[in-house]
C-alpha positions as CSV (number, residue, x, y, z in Angstrom):
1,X,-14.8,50.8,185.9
2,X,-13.3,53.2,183.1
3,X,-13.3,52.6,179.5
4,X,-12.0,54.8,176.7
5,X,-13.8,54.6,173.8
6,X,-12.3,57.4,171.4
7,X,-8.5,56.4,170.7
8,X,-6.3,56.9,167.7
9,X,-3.0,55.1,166.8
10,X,-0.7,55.5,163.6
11,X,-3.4,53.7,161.8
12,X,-5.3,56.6,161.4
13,X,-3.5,59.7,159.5
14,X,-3.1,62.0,162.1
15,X,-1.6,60.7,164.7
16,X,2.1,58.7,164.6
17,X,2.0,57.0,168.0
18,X,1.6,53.2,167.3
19,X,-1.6,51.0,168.6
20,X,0.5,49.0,171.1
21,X,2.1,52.4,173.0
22,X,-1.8,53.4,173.7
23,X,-2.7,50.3,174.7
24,X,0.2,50.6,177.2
25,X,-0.7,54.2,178.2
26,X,-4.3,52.9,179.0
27,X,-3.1,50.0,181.1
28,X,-0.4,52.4,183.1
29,X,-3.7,54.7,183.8
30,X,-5.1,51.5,184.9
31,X,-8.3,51.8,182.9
32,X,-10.1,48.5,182.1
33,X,-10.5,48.9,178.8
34,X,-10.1,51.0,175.4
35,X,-11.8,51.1,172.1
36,X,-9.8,52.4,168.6
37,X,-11.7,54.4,166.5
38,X,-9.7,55.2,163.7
39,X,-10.3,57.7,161.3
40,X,-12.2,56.6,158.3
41,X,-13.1,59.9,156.1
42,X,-13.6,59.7,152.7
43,X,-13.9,62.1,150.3
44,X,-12.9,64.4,152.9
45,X,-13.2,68.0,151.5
46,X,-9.2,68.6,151.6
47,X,-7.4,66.9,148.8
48,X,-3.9,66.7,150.5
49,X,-6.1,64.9,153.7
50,X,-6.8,61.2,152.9
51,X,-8.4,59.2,155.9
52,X,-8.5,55.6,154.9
53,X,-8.0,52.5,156.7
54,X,-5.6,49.7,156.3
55,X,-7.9,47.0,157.3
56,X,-5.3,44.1,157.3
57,X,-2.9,46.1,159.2
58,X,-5.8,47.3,161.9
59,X,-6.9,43.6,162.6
60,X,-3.3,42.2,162.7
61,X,-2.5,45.0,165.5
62,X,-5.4,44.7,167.2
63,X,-5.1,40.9,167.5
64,X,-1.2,41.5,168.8
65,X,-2.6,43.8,171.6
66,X,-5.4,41.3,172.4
67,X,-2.5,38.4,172.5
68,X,0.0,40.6,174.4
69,X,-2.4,42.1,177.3
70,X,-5.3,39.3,177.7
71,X,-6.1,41.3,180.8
72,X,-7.6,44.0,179.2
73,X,-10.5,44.7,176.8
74,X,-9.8,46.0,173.5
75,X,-12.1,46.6,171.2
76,X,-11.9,47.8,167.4
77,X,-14.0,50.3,166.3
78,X,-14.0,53.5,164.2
79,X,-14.8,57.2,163.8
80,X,-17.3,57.5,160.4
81,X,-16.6,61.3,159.4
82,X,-20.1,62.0,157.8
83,X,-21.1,63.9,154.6
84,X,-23.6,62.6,152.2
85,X,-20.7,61.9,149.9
86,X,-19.4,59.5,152.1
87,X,-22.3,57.7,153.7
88,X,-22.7,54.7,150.8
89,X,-18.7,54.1,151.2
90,X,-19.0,54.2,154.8
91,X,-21.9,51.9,155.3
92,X,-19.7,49.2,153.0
93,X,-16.5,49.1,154.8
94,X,-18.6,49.3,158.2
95,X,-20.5,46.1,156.6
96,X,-17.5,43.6,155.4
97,X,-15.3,44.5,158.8
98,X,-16.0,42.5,161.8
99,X,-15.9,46.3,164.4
100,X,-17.5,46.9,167.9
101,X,-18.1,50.2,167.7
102,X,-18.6,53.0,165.5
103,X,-18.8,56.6,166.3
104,X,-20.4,59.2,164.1
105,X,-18.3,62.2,163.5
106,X,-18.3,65.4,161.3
107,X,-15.7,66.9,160.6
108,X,-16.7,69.2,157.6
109,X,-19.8,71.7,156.7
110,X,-20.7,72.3,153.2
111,X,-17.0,70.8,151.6
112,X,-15.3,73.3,154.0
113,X,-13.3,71.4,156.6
114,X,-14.2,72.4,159.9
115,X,-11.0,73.5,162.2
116,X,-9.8,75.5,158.8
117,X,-9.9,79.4,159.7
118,X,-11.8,80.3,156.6
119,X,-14.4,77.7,158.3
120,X,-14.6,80.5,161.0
121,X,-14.4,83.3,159.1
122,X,-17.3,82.8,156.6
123,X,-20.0,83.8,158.3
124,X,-20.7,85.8,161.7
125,X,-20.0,83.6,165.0
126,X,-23.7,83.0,165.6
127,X,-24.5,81.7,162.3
128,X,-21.7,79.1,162.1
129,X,-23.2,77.7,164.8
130,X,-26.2,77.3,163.5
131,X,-25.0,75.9,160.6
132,X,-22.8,73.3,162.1
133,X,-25.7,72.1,164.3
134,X,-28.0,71.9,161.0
135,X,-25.6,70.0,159.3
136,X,-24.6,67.6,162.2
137,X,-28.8,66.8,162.7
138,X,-28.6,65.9,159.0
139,X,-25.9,63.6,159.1
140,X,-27.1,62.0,162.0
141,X,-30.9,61.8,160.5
142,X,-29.9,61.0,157.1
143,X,-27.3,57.7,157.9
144,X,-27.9,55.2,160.6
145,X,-24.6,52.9,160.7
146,X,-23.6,54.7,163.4
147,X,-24.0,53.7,167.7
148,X,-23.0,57.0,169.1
149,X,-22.2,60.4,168.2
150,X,-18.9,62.1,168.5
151,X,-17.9,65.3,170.1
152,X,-20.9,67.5,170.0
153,X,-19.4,71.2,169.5
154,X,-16.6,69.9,167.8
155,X,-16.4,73.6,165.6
156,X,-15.1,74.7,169.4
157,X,-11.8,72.3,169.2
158,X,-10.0,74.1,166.7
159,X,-12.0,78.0,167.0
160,X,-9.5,80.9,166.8
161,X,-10.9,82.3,169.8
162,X,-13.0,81.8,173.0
163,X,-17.0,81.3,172.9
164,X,-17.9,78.7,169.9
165,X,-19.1,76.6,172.5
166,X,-22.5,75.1,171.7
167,X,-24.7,75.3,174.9
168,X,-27.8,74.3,175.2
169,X,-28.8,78.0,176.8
170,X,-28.1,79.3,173.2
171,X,-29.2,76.7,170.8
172,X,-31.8,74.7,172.9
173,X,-33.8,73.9,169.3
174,X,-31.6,72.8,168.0
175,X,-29.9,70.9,170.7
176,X,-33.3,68.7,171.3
177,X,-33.8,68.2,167.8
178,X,-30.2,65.9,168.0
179,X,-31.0,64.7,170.9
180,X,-34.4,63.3,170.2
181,X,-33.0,62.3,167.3
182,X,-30.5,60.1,168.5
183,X,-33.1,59.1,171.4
184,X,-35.4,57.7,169.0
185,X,-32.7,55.6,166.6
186,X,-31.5,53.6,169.8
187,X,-28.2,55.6,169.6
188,X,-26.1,57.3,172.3
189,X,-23.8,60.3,172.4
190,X,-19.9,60.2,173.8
191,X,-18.3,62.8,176.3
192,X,-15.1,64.0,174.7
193,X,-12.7,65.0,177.0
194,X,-10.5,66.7,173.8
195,X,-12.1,70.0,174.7
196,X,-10.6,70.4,178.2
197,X,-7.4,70.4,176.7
198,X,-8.5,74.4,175.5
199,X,-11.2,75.5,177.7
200,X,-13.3,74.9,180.5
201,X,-16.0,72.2,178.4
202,X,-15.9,68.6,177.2
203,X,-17.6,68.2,174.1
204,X,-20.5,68.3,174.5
205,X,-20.9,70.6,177.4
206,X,-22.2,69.1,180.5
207,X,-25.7,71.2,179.6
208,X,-26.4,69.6,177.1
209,X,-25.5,66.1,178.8
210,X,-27.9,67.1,181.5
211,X,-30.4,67.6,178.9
212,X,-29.9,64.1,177.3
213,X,-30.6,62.4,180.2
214,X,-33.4,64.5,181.2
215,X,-35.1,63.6,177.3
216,X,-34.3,59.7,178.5
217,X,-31.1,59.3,177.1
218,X,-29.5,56.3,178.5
219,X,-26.3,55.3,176.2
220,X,-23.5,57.4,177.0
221,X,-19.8,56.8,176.1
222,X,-16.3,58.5,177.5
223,X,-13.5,59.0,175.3
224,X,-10.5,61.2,175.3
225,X,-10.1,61.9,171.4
226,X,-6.0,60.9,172.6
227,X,-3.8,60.6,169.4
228,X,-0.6,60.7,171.7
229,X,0.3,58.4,174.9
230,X,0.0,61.9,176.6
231,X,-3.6,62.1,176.2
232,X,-4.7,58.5,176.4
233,X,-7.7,58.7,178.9
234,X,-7.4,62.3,179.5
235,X,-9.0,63.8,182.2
236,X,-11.3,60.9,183.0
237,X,-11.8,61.5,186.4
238,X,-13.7,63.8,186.2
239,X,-15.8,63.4,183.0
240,X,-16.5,60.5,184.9
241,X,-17.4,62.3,187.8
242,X,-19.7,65.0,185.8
243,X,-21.5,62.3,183.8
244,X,-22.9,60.9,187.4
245,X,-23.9,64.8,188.3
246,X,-26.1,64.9,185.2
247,X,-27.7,61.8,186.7
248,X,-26.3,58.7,184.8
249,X,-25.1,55.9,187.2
250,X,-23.7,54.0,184.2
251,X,-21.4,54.4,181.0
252,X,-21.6,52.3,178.3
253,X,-18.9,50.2,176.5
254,X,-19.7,48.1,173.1
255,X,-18.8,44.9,171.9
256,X,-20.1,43.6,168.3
257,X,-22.0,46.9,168.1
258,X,-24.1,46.2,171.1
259,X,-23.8,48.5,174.4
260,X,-22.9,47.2,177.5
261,X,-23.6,48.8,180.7
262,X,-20.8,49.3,183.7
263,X,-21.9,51.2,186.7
264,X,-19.4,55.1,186.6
């Protein structure tokens, strides 16, 4: 069974392919199911960015899809971008909408949007890192309406260059600090198959999934990140395959916020 459970549609700012078309895309890849987390980011650092949702408009679509393909699970979830300006406006909207899923994402570091090349060219290589895993243990320690958390390494996506991988040869400390973090609030972490799309890694690399399961990790999600039909359940073969090396036998899907096992 496959299940991607990290999909945008038009609903969320960045991306202009509609809901239904990535449904479609998912069913032509004949996955069994798919989970829409759309973007919700407020008071994200860059005032021409807005990253709200349309809540009426999300259900109604969702419901259409439901109708049109009964054959096939689709869930409604969405990605939380963290910051401690955002958590108490988060935590509402999470509250008074009915989702199945929520993944818990960073996308900026100290009001500097990550992805921005001045993100990259504040500091030395080595301390960015650093910071972006200090900041991403805080978001995940300090707010707990989340189930699993997005795209470790995320800084990598967008870097100007190779190398910003975060591995857990170079940053083990750090790296088990999230970890046992997550471990010990009942949450799970997703592979992102984004990452592949520029380099050689998912996000997080599979070291640091190895490590997860070695700590007793057990919840563990796939998504592609897709924002286009072209990247709908990207490269799921073998994330699929590479979650079963680092010794999981199952993936996990949600439904009203509760995990649900399927053997990979």
């Amino acid at each position: 069974m496959k299940y991607d459970f990290h999909l945008h549609s038009s609903i969320s700012k960045d991306s202009t392919e509609s809901l239904m078309d990535m449904v479609m895309a998912i069913r032509e890849l004949d996955l069994d199911g798919m989970c829409f987390t759309e973007h919700l980011d407020p008071y994200f650092p860059d005032e021409f960015e807005t990253f709200s949702i349309d809540w009426d408009s999300y259900k109604s679509q969702i419901s259409a899809a439901r109708a049109m393909f009964p054959e096939m699970e689709i869930y409604m979830g969405i990605e939380a971008g963290l910051n401690p300006h955002s958590y108490e406006e988060i935590d509402r909207q999470i509250r008074e909408n009915d989702v199945d899923f929520v993944l818990g994402s960073m996308h900026c570091t100290d009001e500097m949007t990550i992805g921005e090349f001045d993100y990259y060219e504040r500091y030395d290589k080595r301390k960015t890192q650093e910071d972006y895993m200090k900041c991403l243990i805080k978001n995940m320690r300090d707010f707990d309406n989340y189930d699993v958390v997005a795209h470790i390494g995320f800084l990598s996506k967008f870097a100007p260059d190779k190398g910003w991988e975060i591995r857990y040869s170079e940053f083990p400390d750090y790296v088990d600090e999230l970890l046992k973090l997550v471990i010990q609030k009942g949450k799970g972490i997703e592979v992102n198959t984004s990452g592949l799309k520029k380099s050689a890694f998912t996000l997080p690399a599979k070291d640091i999934i190895k490590r997860y399961r070695e700590l007793g990790g057990e919840i563990i999600t796939i998504g592609s990140d897709g924002h286009s039909r072209e990247f709908a359940g990207y490269e799921f073969d073998y994330a699929a395959l590479m979650v079963k090396q680092c010794g999981f036998t199952h993936g996990a899907k949600f439904s009203g916020r509760k995990p649900k096992f399927y053997e990979l």
